[in-house]
Residue, then its C-alpha position, 0 to 999 in steps of 0.5 A: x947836094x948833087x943833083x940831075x937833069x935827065x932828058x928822054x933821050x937820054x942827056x944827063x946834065x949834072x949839077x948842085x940842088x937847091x929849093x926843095x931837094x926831091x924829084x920832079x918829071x914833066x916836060x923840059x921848055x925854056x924860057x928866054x926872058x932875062x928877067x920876070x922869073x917870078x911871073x915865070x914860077x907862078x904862071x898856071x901855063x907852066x903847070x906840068x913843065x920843067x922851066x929852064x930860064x937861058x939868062x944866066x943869073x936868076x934871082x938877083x932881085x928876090x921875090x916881091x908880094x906884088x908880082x905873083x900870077x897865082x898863089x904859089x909856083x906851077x913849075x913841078x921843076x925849075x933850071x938856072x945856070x946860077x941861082x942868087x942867094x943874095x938878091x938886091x932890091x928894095x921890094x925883094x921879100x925873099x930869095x928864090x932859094x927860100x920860095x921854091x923851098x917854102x913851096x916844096x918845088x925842087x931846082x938845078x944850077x950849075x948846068x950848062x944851060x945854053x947846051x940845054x938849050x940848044x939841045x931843045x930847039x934841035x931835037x924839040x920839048x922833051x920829058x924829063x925827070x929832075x932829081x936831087x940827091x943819090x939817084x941811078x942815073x939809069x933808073x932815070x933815064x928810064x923814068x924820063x922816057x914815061x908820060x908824067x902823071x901830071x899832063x894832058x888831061x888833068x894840066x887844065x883841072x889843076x889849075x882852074x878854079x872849082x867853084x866860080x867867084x866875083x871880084x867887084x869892080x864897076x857896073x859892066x860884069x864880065x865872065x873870065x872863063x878860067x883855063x889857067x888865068x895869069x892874075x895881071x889879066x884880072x887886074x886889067x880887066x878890074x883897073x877898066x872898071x869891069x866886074x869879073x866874074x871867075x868861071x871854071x873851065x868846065x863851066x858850060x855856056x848856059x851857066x856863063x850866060x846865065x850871068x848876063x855877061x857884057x862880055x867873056x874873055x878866055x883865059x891862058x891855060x897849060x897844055x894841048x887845047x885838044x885836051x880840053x874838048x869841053x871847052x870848045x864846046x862851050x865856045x861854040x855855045x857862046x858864039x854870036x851871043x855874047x863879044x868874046x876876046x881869047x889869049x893864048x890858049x883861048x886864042x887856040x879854043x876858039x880856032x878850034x871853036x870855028x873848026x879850024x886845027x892847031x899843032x905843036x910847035x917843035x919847041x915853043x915860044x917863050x920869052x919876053x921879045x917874040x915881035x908880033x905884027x899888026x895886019x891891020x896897022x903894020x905895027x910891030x909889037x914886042x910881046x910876051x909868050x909862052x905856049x907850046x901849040x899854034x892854030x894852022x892858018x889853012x885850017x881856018x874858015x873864011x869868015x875867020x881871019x888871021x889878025x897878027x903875024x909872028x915875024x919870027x916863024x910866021x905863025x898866027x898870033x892874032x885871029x878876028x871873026x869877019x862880021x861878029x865881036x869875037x877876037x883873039x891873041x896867042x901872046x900875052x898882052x897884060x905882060x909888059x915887055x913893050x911895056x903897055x903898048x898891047x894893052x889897047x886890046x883890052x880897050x877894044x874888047x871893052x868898045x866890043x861890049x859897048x856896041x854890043x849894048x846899044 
């Protein structure tokens, strides 16, 4: 079935359907990882988005039961050059074909993906619509110029838990403060030996202190941390009571927490190969990214510093507070692109509540 890929500024890319034949709107980014397109589809930060994944071939070894990040796709729209119907893999369950059907999410192959690209970094993230089937390719032009209904304010509530829960584990209990969690960040927290205990994002601070938390980590989440000015909030009330560590969109929470400022990046960064210095150590680490905004460093106040650098744009990836435990990271250490070299920020949260213990 045909199928069309329609920018705000009027681009028209044309191509075959396949997943869920239907129509999607929301903003078009792209990804640059080569390989991860299940972690991709069901990371909740892409909730609202039309993915575009640059490496040409996907889906060449299927989809496994092991390797999702939540219970199903929060892509509204998925874009590959090629989609693979016969994958090859002894964990692979299903083709990607069959899941995005399964889960009603529609997708386009048989674009020319790297013009798509290209067209992104050079005029920046844009609204689209993806459509399959018979469409007035003006009707969409038209419809691809309006806000998605699935954006700004609502991004954060769509993806956060209701109600909170626990996942048992050792004797120390940690609040995840749950914008959007990958769910590779709960099993690092419960392979240390935490308790994790599952706020949503509007919980307040007296509920998340209320259960005597060692610690509390401020989960990834979608969109404009401006969006969610109840969250900051609730940081401001957990600062200097409790050790706290943020990823990704908690990273831009709690710059904002300390009264600092972010913005939005003209196109992202998301992949798997983003270099990120160390400014203690000098160690450069290979991570995995995916956000649309960044904290401005001149923004900051003095008792805050900048702790990582992306070598890339010099944008800030790490912030750490001079004199009490609160740290955090734009990048996503509980992915592996490196593959565990990120992983000993987790263990410098955990030394974090320790100290804060005796």
């Amino acid at each position: 079935m045909r199928a069309y890929l329609v920018l705000e500024d009027g681009s028209v890319f044309e191509g075959r359907s396949f997943g869920k034949p239907g129509f999607a709107h929301g903003e078009v980014v792209f990804n640059t990882s080569m390989t991860g397109y299940q972690e991709v589809l069901t990371d909740p930060s892409y909730c609202g988005q039309i993915v575009t994944l640059t490496y040409p071939l996907i889906g060449n070894y299927g989809l496994n039961d092991e390797d999702f990040e939540s219970d199903g796709p929060k892509v509204c729209g998925f874009v590959v050059a090629e989609a693979c119907q016969r994958p090859s893999n002894w964990r692979s369950r299903e083709n990607i074909m069959e899941y995005l059907e399964r889960f009603g999410i529609p997708g386009i192959e048989g674009i020319d993906t790297r013009a798509l690209t290209r067209r992104l970094r050079r005029k920046g993230t844009m609204y689209g619509v993806l459509a399959a089937g018979d469409w007035d390719v003006v009707e969409l032009v038209k419809r691809a110029k309006q806000r998605p209904e699935l954006s700004g304010t609502r991004l954060v509530p769509t993806v956060t838990n209701k109600k909170p829960y626990t996942v048992a584990g050792g004797p120390q209990r940690v609040v995840l403060y749950n914008m959007g969690v990958k769910e590779n960040i709960v099993r690092w927290l419960h392979r240390i030996g935490f308790t994790v205990a599952v706020m949503p994002a509007q919980s307040t601070a007296e509920e998340i202190l209320a259960v005597r938390p060692a610690g509390v980590l401020v989960s990834n989440g979608p969109g404009d941390p401006k969006d969610v000015p109840y969250a900051v909030e609730t940081l401001r009330g957990l600062i200097g009571r409790v050790p706290i560590f943020g990823i990704c969109l908690g990273h831009q929470l709690l710059a904002l927490a300390f009264g600092g400022d972010t913005f939005k990046l003209p196109f992202g960064h998301r992949g798997a190969n983003h270099p990120v210095k160390d400014l203690a150590t000098g160690r450069v680490y290979i991570t995995s990214q995916n956000h649309g905004y960044a904290v401005k460093e001149d923004s900051l106040p003095r008792e805050v510093v900048v702790s990582h650098i992306n070598l890339n744009d010099g944008t800030v990836e790490g912030l750490r507070h001079r004199s009490l435990p609160v740290f955090s990271v734009q990048y996503h250490p509980e992915s592996s692109p490196g593959p565990t070299d990120s992983e000993y920020l987790f263990y410098e949260f955990f030394e974090e509540m320790k100290q804060e213990c005796r």
